[in-house]
N, C-alpha and C positions, 0 to 999 in steps of 0.2 A: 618787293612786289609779290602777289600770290599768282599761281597760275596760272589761273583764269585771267588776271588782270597781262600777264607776258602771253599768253594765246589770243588776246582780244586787241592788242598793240601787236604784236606778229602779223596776224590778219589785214591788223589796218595798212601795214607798211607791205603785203604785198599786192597789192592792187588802190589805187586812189578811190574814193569815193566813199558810199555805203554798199557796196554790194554782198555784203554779209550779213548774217541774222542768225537768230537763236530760234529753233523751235519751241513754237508756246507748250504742248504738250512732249516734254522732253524725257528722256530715257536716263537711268544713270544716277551717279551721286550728285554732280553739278549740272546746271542747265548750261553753262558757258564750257562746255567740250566738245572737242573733236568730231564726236557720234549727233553733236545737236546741232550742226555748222547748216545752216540753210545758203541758197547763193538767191540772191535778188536780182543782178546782172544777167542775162542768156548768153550774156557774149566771153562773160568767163565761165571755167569749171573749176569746181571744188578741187584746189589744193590735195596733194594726198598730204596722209599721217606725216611721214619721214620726211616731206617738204618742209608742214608748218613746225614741226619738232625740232630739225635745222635752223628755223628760222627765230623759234624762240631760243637756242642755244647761241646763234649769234648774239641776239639781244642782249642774252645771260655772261656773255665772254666781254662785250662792249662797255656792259657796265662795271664788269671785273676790270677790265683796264682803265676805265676812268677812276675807279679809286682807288687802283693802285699809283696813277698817276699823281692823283691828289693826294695821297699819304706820302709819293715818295719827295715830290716837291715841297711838301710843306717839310721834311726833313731836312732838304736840300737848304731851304730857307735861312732856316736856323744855321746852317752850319757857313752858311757863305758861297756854296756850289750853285756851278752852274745847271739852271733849265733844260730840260728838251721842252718841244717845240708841244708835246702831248701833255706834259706838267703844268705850262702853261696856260692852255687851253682847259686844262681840268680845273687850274685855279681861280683864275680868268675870264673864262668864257670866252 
């Protein structure tokens, strides 16, 4: 995933709906950053930086443990060992 696409799923996942947007006249090298984060809601406030940063680094560690999960089970596979419950789930769904 690029960046922009883990700040644009961040976003999503903290607040339901659309209350997010991109400034059409935007600042910057990308238009999907931080500095170009518009709020369409009044009842929410803009996230700060080190919130949505947090929240794309969760994102970035979740999908680190799903494929560690799925590499480590699909070892396990082979060899005749038992699952965890997260190997599973990674291979599985």
């Amino acid at each position: 995933m690029t960046e922009q696409q883990y700040l644009n799923l961040a976003l999503a996942k903290m607040h339901t709906g659309q209350w997010f947007g991109w400034k059409k006249d935007w600042t910057g090298s990308h238009r999907e950053s931080y500095e170009n984060i518009i709020v369409h809601d009044n009842s929410i406030t803009k996230p700060t930086e080190v919130e949505v940063n947090a929240k794309i680094q969760e994102l970035k560690d979740e999908e680190t443990a799903h494929t560690s999960a799925r590499t480590t089970g699909k070892a396990k596979l082979k060899t005749g060992e038992a699952l965890t419950d997260a190997e599973v789930e990674a291979l599985f769904g």
